[in-house]
C-alpha positions in Angstrom: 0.0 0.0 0.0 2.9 2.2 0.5 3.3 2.5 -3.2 -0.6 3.7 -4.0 0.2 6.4 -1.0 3.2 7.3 -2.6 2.0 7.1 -6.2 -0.7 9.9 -5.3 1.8 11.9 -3.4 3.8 12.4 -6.5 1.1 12.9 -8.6 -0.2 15.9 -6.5 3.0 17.4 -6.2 3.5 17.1 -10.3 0.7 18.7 -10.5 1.0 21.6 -8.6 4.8 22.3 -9.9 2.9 22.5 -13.3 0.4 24.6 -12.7 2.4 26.7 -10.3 2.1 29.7 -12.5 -1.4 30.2 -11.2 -0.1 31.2 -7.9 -2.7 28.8 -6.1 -1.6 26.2 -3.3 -2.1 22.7 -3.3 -5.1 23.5 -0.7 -6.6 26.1 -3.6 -6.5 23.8 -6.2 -8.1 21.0 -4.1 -11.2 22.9 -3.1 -11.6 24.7 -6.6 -11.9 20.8 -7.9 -13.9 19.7 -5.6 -16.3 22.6 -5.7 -16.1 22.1 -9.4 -17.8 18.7 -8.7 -19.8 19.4 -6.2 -21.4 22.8 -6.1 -23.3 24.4 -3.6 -21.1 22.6 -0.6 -20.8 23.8 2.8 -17.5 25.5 4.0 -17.6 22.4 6.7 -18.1 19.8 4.3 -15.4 20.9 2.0 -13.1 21.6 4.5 -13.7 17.5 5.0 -13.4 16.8 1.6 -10.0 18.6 1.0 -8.9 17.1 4.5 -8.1 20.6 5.6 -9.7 22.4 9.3 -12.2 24.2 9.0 -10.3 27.7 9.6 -7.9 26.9 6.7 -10.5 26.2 4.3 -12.2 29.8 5.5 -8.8 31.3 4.6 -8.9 28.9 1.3 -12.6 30.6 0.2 -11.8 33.7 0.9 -9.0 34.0 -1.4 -10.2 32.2 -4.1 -13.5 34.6 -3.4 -11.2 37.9 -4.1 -9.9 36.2 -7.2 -13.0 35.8 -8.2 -13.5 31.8 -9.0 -16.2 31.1 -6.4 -19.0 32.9 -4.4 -20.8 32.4 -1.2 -24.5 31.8 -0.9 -26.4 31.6 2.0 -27.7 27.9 2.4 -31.6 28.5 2.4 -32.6 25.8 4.2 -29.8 26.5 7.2 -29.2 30.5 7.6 -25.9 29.9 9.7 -24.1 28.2 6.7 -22.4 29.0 3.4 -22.9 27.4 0.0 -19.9 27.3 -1.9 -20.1 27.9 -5.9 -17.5 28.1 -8.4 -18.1 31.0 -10.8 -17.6 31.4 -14.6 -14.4 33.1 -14.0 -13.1 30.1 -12.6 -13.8 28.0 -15.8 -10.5 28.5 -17.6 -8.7 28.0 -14.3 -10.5 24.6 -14.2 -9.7 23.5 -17.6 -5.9 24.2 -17.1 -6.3 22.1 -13.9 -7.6 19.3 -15.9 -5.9 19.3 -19.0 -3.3 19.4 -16.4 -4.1 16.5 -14.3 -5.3 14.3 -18.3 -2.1 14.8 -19.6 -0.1 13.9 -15.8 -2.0 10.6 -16.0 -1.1 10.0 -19.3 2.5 10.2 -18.5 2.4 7.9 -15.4 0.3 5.3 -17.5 2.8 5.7 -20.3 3.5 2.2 -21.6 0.8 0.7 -20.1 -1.4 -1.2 -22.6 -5.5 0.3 -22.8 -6.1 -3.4 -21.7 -3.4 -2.9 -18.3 -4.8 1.1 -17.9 -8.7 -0.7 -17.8 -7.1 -3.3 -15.1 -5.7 -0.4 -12.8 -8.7 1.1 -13.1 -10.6 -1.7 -12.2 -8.6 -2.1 -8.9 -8.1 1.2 -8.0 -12.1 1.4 -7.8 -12.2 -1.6 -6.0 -10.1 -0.3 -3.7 -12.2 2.8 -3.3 -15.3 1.0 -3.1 -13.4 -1.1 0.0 -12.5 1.6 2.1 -16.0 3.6 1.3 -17.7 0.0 2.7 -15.6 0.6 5.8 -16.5 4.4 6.5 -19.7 3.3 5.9 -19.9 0.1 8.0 -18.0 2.4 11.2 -14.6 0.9 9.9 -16.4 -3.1 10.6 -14.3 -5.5 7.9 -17.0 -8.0 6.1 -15.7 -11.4 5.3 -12.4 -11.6 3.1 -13.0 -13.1 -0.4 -11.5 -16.2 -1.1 
């Protein structure tokens, strides 16, 4: 497993030393993407998703709100929280991020066959699907397959 952690260590930090020009941090990126993907989160819930506290992710929206590539909204249905929304400035940002990321994984999978790339795939989203069973299950491990 020490591999897959350090696989996706170096492919964050790839990332961000080429899109560095953009002046964001890793943090920046990481909540633009995910906003990207799921708009109209909380400020608490993306702070979880980005694995960041909940201060840093305050100081995270409100620069990327004076740059201009998201907005709060008050949530309607709970006055004390924000909404988070990425905004059409933020579109070309996004594109660069994944044209970025496309052409990173391309790289790493570079002389991998389509039928090895579907395989990693295939695990990799086992793997997920694993670990999502356990958050889901209170971290309780079914029975092993044989």
């Amino acid at each position: 497993m020490r591999a897959l952690l350090n696989v996706g260590l170096r492919f964050r930090q790839e990332c961000q030393r080429r899109v560095r020009h953009l002046g964001m941090t890793r943090s920046q990126i990481a909540a633009l993407a995910c906003l990207s993907m799921q708009p109209g989160l909380a400020q608490t819930d993306l702070a979880e998703e980005i694995e960041a506290h909940p201060v840093t992710v305050t100081y995270i929206v409100d620069r990327l709100q004076r740059n201009g590539w998201i907005k709060r909204q008050v949530n309607e249905d709970d006055r004390r929280q924000f909404q988070v929304f990425v905004t059409d400035k933020a579109d070309a940002v996004l594109a660069e991020l994944w044209q970025t990321a496309a052409s990173l994984g391309d790289s790493a999978l570079d002389g991998f066959t389509a039928s090895e790339r579907r395989q990693l795939d295939d695990f990799l989203s086992r793997i997920e699907r694993n670990i999502a069973g356990l958050q889901a299950s209170g971290g309780r491990r079914g029975p092993r397959a044989a």
